[in-house]
C-alpha positions, 0 to 999 in steps of 0.5 A, spaced: 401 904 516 395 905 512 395 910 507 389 912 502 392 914 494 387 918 491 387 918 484 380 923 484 376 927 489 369 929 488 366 935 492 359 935 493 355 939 499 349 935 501 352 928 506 345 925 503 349 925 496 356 924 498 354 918 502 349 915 496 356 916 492 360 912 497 354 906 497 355 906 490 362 903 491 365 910 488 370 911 493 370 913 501 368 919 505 369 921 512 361 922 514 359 923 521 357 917 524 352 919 527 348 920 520 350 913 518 348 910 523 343 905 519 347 904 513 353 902 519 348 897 522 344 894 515 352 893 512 350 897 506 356 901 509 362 899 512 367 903 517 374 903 516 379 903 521 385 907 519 391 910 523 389 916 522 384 922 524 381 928 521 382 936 524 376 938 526 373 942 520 372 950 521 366 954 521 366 962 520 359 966 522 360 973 520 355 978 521 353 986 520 354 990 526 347 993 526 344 986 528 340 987 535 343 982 541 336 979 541 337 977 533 335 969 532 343 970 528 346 972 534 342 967 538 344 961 533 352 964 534 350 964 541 348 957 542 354 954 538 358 958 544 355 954 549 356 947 546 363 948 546 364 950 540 370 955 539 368 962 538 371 969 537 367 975 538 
């Protein structure tokens, strides 16, 4: 069974900043792959292969009620709901 220990965590809230944190041989990071698809492909980052996966992370949007139907908000919300993503009205 693998485990990670770890003896430190850094929260940041930019990918471009966790992944430059996680080339500069800091520590390892759950990014999407897609996002280091490159970096994957020209080595300066490696995947690893754990016996173990993530919870899919949550997303809350909230809004005022007197927003119109026609709102780009509601419209966003909208365009998540059809690609699957869980929503409550």
């Amino acid at each position: 069974m693998s485990a990670l220990d770890a003896k430190a965590v850094i929260e940041v809230d930019s990918v471009a900043a966790l992944r430059q944190i996680v080339k500069s041989g800091i520590g390892v990071a759950a990014i999407p792959r897609f996002l280091v698809r490159n970096n994957l492909q020209d080595g300066s980052l490696i995947a690893l292969s754990l016996d173990w996966t993530l919870m899919s992370p949550s997303v809350y949007i909230v809004w005022p009620n007197n927003v119109s139907k026609d709102s780009l908000r509601l419209r966003f919300v909208r365009f998540f709901c059809r690609a699957n993503v869980f929503c409550v009205n």
